[in-house]
BABA-363138 format. One line per 3 residues: number of its first residue (from 0); their letters; for each residue x, y, z of N, C-alpha, C. Coordinates in nm, 4 decimals, m for minus. Last residue first. Layout:
<recs>
NUM) A) X/Y/Z/X/Y/Z/X/Y/Z | ...
</recs>
This chain:
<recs>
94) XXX) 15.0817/9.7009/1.3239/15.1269/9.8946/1.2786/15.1248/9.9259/1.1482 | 15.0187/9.4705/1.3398/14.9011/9.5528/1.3362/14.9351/9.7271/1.2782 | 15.2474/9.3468/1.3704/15.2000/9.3048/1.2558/15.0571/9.4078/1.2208
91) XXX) 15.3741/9.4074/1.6046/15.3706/9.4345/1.5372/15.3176/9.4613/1.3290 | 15.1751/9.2460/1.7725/15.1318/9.3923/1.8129/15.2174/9.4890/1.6732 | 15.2607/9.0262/1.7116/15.0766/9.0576/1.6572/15.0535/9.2380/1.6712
88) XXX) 15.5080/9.0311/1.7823/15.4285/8.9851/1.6006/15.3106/9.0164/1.5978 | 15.4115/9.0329/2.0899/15.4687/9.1326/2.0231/15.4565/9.1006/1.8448 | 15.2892/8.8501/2.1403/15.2138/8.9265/2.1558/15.3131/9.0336/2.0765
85) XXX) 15.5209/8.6504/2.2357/15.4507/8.6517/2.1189/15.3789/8.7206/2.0661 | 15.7873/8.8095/2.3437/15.6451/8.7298/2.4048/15.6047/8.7402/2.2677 | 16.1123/8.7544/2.2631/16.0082/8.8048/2.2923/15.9057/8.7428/2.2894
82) XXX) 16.3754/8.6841/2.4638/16.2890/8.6075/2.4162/16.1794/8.7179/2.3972 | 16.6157/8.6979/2.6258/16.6237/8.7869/2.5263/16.5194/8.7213/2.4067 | 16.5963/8.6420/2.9036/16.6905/8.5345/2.8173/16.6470/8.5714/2.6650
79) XXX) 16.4917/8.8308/3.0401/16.6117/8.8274/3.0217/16.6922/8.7454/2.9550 | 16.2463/8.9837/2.7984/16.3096/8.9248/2.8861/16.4294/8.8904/2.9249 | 16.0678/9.2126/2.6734/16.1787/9.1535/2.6051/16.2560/9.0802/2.7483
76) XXX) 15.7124/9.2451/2.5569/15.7856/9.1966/2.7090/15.9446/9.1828/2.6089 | 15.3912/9.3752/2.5238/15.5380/9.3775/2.4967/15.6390/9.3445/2.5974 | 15.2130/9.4758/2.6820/15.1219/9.4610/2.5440/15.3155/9.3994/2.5193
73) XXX) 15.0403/9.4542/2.9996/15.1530/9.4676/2.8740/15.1625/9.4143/2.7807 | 14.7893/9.6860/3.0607/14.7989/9.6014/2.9903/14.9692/9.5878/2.9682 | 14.6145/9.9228/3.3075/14.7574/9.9052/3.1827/14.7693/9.7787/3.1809
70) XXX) 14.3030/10.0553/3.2503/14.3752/9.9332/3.3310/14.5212/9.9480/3.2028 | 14.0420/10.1620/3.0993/14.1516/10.2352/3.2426/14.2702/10.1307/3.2869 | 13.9189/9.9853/2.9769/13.8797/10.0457/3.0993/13.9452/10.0990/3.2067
67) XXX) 14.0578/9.9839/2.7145/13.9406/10.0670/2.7539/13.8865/10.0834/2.8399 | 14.4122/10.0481/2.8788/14.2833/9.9848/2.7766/14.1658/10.0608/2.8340 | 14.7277/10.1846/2.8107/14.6167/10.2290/2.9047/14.4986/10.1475/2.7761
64) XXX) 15.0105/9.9182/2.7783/14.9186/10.0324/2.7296/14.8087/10.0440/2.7861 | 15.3208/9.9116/2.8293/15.2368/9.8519/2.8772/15.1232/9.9686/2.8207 | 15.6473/9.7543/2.7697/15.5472/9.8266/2.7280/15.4383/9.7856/2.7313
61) XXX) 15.9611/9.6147/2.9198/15.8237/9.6331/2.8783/15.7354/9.7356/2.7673 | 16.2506/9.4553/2.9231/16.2327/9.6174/2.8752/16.0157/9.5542/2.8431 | 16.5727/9.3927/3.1153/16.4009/9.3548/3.0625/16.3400/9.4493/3.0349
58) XXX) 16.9012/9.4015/2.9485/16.7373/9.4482/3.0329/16.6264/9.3962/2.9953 | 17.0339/9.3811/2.7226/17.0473/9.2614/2.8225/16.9534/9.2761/2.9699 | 17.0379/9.5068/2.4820/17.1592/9.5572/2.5739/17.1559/9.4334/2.6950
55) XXX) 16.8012/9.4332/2.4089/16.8902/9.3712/2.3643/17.0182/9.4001/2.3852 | 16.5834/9.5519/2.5946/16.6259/9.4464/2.5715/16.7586/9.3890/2.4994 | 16.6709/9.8393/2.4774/16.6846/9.7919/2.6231/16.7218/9.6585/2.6145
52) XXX) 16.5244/9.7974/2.1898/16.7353/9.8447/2.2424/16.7894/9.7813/2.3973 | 16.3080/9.7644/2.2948/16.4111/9.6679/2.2237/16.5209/9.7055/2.2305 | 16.2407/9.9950/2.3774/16.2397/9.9399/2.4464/16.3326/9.7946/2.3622
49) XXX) 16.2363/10.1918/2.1596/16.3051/10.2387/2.2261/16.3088/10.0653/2.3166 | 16.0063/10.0344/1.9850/16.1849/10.0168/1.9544/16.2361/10.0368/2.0416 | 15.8199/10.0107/2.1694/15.8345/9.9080/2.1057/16.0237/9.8924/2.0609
46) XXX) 15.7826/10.3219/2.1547/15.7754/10.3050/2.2594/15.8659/10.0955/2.2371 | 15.7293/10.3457/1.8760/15.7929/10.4038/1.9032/15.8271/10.3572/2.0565 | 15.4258/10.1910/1.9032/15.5552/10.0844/1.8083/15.6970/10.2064/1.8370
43) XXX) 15.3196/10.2734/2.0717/15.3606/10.2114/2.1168/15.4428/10.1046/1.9903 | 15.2140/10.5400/1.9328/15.2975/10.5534/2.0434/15.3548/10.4028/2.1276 | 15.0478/10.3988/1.6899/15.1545/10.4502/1.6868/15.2814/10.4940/1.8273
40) XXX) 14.8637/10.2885/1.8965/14.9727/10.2073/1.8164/15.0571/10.2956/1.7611 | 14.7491/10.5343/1.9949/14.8006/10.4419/2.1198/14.8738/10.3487/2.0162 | 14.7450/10.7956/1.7772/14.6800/10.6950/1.8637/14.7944/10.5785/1.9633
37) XXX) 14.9089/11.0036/1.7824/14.8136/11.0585/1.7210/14.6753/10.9137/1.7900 | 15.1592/11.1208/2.0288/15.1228/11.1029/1.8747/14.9443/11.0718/1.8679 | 15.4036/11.3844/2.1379/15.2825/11.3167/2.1608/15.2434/11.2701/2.0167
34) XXX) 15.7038/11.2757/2.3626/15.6141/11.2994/2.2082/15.4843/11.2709/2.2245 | 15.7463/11.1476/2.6128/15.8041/11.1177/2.5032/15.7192/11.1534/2.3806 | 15.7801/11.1983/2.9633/15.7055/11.1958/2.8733/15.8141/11.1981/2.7418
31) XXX) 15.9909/11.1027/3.2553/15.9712/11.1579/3.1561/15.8620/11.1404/3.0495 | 16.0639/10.9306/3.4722/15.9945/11.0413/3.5252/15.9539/11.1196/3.3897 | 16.0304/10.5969/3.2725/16.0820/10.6319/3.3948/15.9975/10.8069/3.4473
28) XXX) 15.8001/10.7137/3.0151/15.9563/10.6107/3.0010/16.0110/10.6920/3.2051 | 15.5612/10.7129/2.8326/15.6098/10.8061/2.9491/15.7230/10.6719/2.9861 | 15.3791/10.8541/2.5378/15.4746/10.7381/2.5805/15.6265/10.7690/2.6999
25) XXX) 15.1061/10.9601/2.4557/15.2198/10.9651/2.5177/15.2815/10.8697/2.5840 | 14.8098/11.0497/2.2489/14.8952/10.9569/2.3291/15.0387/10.9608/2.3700 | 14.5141/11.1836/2.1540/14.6274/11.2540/2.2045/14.6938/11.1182/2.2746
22) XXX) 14.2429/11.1221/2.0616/14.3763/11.1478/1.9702/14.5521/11.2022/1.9888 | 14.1390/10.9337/2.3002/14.1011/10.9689/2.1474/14.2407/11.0317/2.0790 | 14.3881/10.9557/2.5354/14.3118/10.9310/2.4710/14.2683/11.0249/2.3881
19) XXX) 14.6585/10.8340/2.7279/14.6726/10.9064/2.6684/14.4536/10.8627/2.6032 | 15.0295/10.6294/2.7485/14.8495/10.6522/2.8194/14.8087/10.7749/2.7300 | 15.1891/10.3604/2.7930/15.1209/10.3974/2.6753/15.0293/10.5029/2.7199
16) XXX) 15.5118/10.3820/2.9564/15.3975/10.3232/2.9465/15.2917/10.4185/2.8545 | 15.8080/10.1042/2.9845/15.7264/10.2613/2.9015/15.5801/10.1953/2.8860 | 16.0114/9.9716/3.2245/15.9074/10.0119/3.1517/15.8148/10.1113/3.0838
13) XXX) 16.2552/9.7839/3.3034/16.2133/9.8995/3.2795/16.0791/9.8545/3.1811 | 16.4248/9.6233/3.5065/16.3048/9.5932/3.4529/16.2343/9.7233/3.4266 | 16.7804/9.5524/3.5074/16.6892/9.6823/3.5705/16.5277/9.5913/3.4846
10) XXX) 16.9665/9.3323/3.6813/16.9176/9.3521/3.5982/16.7890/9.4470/3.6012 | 17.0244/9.2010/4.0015/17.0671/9.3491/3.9163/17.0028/9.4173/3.8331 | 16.9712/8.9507/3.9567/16.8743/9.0087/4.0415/16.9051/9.2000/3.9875
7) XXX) 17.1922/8.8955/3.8322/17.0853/8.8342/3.7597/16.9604/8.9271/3.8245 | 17.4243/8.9149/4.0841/17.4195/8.9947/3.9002/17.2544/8.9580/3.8350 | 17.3330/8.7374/4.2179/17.3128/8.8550/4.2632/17.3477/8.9602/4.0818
4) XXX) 17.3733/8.4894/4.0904/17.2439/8.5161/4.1453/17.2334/8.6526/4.1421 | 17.6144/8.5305/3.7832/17.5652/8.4835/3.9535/17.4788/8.5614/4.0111 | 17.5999/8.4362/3.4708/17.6336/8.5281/3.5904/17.5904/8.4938/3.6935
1) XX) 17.8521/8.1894/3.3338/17.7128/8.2387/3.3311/17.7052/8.3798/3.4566 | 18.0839/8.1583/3.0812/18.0674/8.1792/3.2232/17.9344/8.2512/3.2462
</recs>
């Protein structure tokens, strides 16, 4: 039994976001900050799991990271038909 329009629209679209520079990065999830680490891949393969749980509870779960010109990027998508973007093997293949 599939769910209906209004259940589908429900679904939360959360997102953690990467910001932070040279050696200081933080991974800020809804009103909260999350540890500080040392560069922007490490805070976003921590940022990467927390957000896969999301996804795979049945949320759309992002992660989006501050680039070199100031602009957030999403670097990580888990969707609702529980597909990740491809960008994620590359983003993990780099940690």
């Amino acid at each position: 039994m599939g769910k209906s329009a209004l259940q589908e629209e429900t679904i939360s679209n959360s997102r953690y976001y990467i910001v932070g520079n040279n050696d200081v990065w933080k991974m800020q999830f809804k009103d909260s900050e999350n540890g500080q680490h040392k560069s922007s891949k490490e805070a976003a393969s921590f940022a990467i799991a927390a957000a896969q749980k999301l996804g795979m509870r049945g949320e759309r779960a992002h992660v989006c990271v501050l680039d070199d010109d100031g602009r957030l990027r999403c670097k990580w998508s888990y969707n609702r038909d529980r597909h990740l973007r491809r960008s994620t093997l590359r983003l993990l293949a780099m940690s």
